[in-house]
N, C-alpha and C positions, 0 to 999 in steps of 0.2 A: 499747352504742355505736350511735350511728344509721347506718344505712346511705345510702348517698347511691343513688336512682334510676338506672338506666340512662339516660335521658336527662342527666342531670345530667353524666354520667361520659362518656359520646357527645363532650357538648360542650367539657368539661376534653380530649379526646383532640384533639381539632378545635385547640383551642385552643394546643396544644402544640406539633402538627406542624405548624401555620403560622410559631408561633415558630421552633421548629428552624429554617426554612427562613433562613440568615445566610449569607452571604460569596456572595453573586448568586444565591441560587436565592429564587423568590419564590413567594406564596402564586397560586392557580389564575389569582384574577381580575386579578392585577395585569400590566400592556403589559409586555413584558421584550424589549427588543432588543439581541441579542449581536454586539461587532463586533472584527472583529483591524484594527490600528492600528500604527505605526510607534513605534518607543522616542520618537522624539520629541517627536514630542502628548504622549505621557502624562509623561516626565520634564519637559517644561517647566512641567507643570500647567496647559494649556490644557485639557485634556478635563476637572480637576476644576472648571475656572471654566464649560465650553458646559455641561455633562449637566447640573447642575442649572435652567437657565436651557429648556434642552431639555423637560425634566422637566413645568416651569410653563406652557410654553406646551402641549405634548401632552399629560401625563399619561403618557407614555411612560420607563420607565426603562431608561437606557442602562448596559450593561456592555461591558468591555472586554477585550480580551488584548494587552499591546504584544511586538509582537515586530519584525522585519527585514523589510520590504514583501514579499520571497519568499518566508518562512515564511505572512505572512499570504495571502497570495495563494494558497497551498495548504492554508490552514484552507478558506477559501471551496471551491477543489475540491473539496475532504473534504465537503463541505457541513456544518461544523462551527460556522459562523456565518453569521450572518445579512446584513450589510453591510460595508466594507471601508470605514477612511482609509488611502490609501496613499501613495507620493510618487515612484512610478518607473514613468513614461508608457510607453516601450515595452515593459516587461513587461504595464503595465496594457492596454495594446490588446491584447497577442496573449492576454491571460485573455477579454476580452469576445469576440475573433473566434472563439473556440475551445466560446465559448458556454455557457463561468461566467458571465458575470456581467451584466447588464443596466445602461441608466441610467446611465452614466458622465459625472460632473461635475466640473468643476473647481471648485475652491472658496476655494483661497489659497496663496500660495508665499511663500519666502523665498528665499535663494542660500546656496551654497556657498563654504566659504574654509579657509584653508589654513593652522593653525596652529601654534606650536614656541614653543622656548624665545625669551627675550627677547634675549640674548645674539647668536644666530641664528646656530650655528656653522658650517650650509651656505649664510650668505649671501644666503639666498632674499626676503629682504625688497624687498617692490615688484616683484619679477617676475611674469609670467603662472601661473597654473598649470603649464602645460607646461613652461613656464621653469624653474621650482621643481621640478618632479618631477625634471628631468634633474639638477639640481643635488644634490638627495638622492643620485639615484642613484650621481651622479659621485665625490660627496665620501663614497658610503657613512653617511650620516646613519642614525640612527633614524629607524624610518616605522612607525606602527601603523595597522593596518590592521583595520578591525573583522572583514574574512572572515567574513561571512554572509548575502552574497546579499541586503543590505538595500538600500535604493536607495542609501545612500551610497556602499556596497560597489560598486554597480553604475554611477552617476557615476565613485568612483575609478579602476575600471578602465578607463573612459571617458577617461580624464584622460592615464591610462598611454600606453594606446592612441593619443590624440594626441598624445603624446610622440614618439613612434615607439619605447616601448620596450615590450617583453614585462612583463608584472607578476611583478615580481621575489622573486616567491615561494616560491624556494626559497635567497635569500639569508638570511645571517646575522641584518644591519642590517634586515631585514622581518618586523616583528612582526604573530603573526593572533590576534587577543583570541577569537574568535566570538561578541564580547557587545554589546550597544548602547553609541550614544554615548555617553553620558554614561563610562559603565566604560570605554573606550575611550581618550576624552581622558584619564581619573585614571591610565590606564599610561602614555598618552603623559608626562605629567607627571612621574612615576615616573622614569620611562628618558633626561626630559629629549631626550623624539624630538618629531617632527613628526605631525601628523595632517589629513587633510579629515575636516571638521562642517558638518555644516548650523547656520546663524549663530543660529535658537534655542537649540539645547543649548546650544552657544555662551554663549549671553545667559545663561542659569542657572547653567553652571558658574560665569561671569565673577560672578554675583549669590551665591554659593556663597560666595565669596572677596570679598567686601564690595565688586568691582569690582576689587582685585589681584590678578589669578589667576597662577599661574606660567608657562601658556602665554597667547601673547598673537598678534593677529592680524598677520601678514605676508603671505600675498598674497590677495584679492579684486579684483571688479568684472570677470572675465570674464562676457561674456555666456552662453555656454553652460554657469554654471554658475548659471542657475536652477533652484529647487529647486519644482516645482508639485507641490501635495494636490489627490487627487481621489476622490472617495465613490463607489463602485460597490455598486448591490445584488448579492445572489446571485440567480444564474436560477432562479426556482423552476420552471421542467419538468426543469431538472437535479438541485436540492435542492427535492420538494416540500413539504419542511418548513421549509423559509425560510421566514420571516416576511418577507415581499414587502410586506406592507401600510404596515408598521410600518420596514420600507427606504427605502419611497418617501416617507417622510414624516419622515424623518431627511434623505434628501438634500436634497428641498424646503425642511425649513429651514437646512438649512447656506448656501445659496443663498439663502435670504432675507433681506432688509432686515435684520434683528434681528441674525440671526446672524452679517451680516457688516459688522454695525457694532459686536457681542461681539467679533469677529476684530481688529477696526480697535482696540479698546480694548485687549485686552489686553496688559500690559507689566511688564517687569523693571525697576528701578532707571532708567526711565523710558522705557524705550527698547522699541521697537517688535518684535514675535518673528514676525508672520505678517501680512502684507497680503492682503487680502481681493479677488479677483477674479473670482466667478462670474460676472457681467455683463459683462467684459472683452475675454471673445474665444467664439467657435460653440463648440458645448460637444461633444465625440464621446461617442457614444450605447455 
């Protein structure tokens, strides 16, 4: 039998353990920037349509983790990742004042709204938010609530609050999933309750369901229920293993021309998921 060289067999090992490297771990020389993100971005499929596009312009491959903008906000703490998309402003200032995080930008919103069965058995159709929460409240509706400290969680309670009602969370009628939107609506659906989404998932569940979907929108168009994304790097004198280089240069182009005309294009069953705004307004750092 021929023997094969130690070199030979070096390189077959090389060759191997780069393969191994599958499900986000990459070979030495390849750019890897790790970033925790909201259930949103990633169930709508906007982050499968930007990363590769991200990709071709830097040579930078993007991964991700989606969880509830609080949970990621304390990956970045942990200095477990590298960059944030988040979507809940006063949580996100007091992470930067606190000195996580650097470079805070905004980059694109959508709004909030307030969805249930078609039917509409607490009536709530065309009221304000506020108007609609009392109404839940009153008539004892189903209300699911995603209860995870994710920005939506953190608007609903928001919402509560300008109700003037306490978050009715240890009622019967108050359902807490702990899961993202998407799972969230498919109980609301389920139970035949009420729920606030941000009007991307929105747009997918409704795309899910050919444009039928079982819940349907009843109140929108308050203003304080915009919903702004914004990129924050990790402080590298806090995490000096951030990749700071490769943050600042994923923020830059989410903010750029390209990327926020990717933002402007991207759609469901034709309809618009994320307006693009880094140019819009002074950006907090």
């Amino acid at each position: 039998m021929r023997r094969l060289s130690t070199k030979v067999l070096a390189l077959g090992a090389v060759i191997l353990l780069c393969l191994s490297f599958v499900q986000g771990v990459a070979c030495a020389d390849e750019k890897v920037l790790l970033m925790a993100t909201t259930t949103s971005t990633d169930d709508t499929g906007l982050l499968d349509y930007l990363a590769p596009l991200f990709k071709e312009d830097t040579g930078i491959t993007l991964q991700w983790t989606a969880t509830g903008t609080g949970k990621a906000l304390k990956l970045g703490e942990n200095c477990d990742v590298d960059v944030l998309l988040v979507h809940d402003p006063d949580s996100e200032k007091k992470f930067v004042e606190a000195g996580y995080g650097v470079d805070r930008t905004q980059v694109m919103y959508n709004d909030f709204i307030i969805i249930g069965p078609a039917d509409d058995p607490a009536g709530i159709k065309g009221l304000t938010s506020t108007e609609a929460f009392k109404k839940i409240a009153e008539k004892k509706a189903i209300f699911v609530s995603r209860a995870d400290e994710s920005g939506t969680h953190m608007k609903e309670k928001f919402v509560w609050q300008q109700a003037g009602l306490d978050v009715p969370d240890k009622e019967e009628w108050y359902v807490q999933t702990g899961q993202g939107m998407l799972i969230t609506i498919n109980v609301a659906a389920e139970k035949k309750g009420y729920t606030l989404t941000d009007r991307g998932t929105y747009i997918k569940y409704e795309a899910n369901y050919e444009g039928k979907p079982p819940l349907v929108i009843l109140s929108e168009g308050d203003p304080y229920l915009l919903n702004q994304y914004s990129v924050i790097a990790v402080n590298p004198e806090r995490c000096p293993k951030a990749k700071y280089d490769l943050a600042k240069k994923f923020i830059e182009w989410m903010a750029s021309p390209r990327a926020q005309q990717a933002i402007e294009d991207f759609r469901l069953m034709g309809k618009q998921l994320f307006f693009p705004n880094a140019d819009v307004a002074s950006q907090s750092k």
